[in-house]
N, C-alpha and C positions, 0 to 999 in steps of 0.2 A: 504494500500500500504506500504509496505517495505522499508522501505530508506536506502540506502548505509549508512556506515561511515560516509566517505565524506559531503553524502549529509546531512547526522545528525549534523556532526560540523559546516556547512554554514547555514544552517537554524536556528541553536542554536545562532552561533553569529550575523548574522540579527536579530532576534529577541530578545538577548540581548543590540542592537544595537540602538533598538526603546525602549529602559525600558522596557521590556515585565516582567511581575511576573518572578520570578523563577522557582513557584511553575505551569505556564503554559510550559514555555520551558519544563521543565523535563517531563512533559506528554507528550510530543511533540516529541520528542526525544530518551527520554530514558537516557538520561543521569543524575546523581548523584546532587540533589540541590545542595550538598556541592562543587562538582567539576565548577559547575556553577554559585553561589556564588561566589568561587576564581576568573571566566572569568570577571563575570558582573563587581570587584572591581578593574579587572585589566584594565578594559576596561576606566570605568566610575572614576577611584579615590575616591570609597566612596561605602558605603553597598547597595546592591539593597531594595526595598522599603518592609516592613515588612506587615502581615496582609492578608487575606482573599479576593480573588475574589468576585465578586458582584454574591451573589445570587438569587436573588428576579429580576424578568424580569422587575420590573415597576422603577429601578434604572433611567431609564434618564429622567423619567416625575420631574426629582427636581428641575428643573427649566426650562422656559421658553427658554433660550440660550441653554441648556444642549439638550433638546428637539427635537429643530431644527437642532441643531448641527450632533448627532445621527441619524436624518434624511437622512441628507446628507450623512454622514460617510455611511446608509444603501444604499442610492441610489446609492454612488461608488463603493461599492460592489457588488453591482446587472449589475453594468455594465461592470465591470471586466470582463473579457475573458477567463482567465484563467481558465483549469480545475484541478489543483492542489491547495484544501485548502487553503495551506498553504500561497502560491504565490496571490492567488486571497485575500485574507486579508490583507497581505503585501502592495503590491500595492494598492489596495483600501484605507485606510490606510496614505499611501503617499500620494496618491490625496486628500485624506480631509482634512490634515494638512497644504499641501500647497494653499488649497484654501480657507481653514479657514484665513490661513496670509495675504494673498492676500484681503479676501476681509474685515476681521473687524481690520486686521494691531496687533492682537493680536494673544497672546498663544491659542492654540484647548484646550477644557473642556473635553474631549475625550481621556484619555490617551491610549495607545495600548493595552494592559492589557484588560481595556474594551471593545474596539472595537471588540478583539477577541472573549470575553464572548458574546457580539451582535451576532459577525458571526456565532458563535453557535446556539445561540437560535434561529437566523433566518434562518440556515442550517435545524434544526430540526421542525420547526413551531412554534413555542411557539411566535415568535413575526414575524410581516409580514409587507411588506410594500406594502402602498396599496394609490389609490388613494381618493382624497376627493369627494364627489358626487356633490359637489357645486364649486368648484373653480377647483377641479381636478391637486391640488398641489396632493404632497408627504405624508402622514402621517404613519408614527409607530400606531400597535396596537398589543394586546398583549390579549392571549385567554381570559381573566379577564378582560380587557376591551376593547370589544368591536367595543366600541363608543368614542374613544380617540377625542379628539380635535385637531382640522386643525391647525396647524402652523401659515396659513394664514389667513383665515376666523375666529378662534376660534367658531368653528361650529362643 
């Protein structure tokens, strides 16, 4: 799909809005890292974050919080309505941060950057969310494994 201008500068700055990479906006968009480098420091007061998107789909098994965390962040997305991308990770997104704060009173382990990489690989298949055969929570799996471990059960 096509995006207006318009809808190129509103999308770029929501999602420089959430710390998104640079290096995703511009894909996203189309517009100049450097030009959106200048937005991110005028926005934020300070460089936007340097460094390499997550490559490897088994990034959120690093920890047990990280894990569950991702979980959720997949399950908001999956119930997101939206048929716009962009919009449906956005919001999805919002709903996990705010109920990460809500319920452990601290910062999401999830920064938007990743979250996007997730929505990716979970747009394409590479990771899926599925339910548990024994308790029939939430779990992340990812073609390589499997047989991931329950959240809840550790089964």
């Amino acid at each position: 799909m096509k995006l207006s201008t318009f809808s190129r500068y509103s999308l770029a700055l929501e999602m420089l809005s959430l710390d998104a990479r640079v290096s995703i906006v511009s894909k996203q968009t189309g517009f100049s890292r450097e030009v959106l480098r200048e937005m991110y420091e005028e926005m934020h007061h300070r460089s936007s974050s340097a460094g390499s998107v997550k490559s490897s789909s088994n990034f959120f098994l690093k920890s047990y919080r990280l894990t569950k965390e991702s979980t959720a962040y997949a399950f908001f997305l999956r119930i997101e309505n939206s048929h716009d991308f962009h919009r449906q990770v956005i919001n999805a997104y919002r709903y996990y941060v705010s109920y990460i704060r809500k319920l452990s009173k601290s910062s999401p382990l999830l920064d938007f950057s990743d979250a996007w990489v997730l929505s990716e690989w979970i747009d394409e298949g590479v990771i899926k969310l599925v339910r548990c055969s024994y308790f029939r929570s939430a779990k992340l799996i990812t073609n390589e494994l499997r047989h991931h471990v329950c959240c809840v059960c550790r089964t």
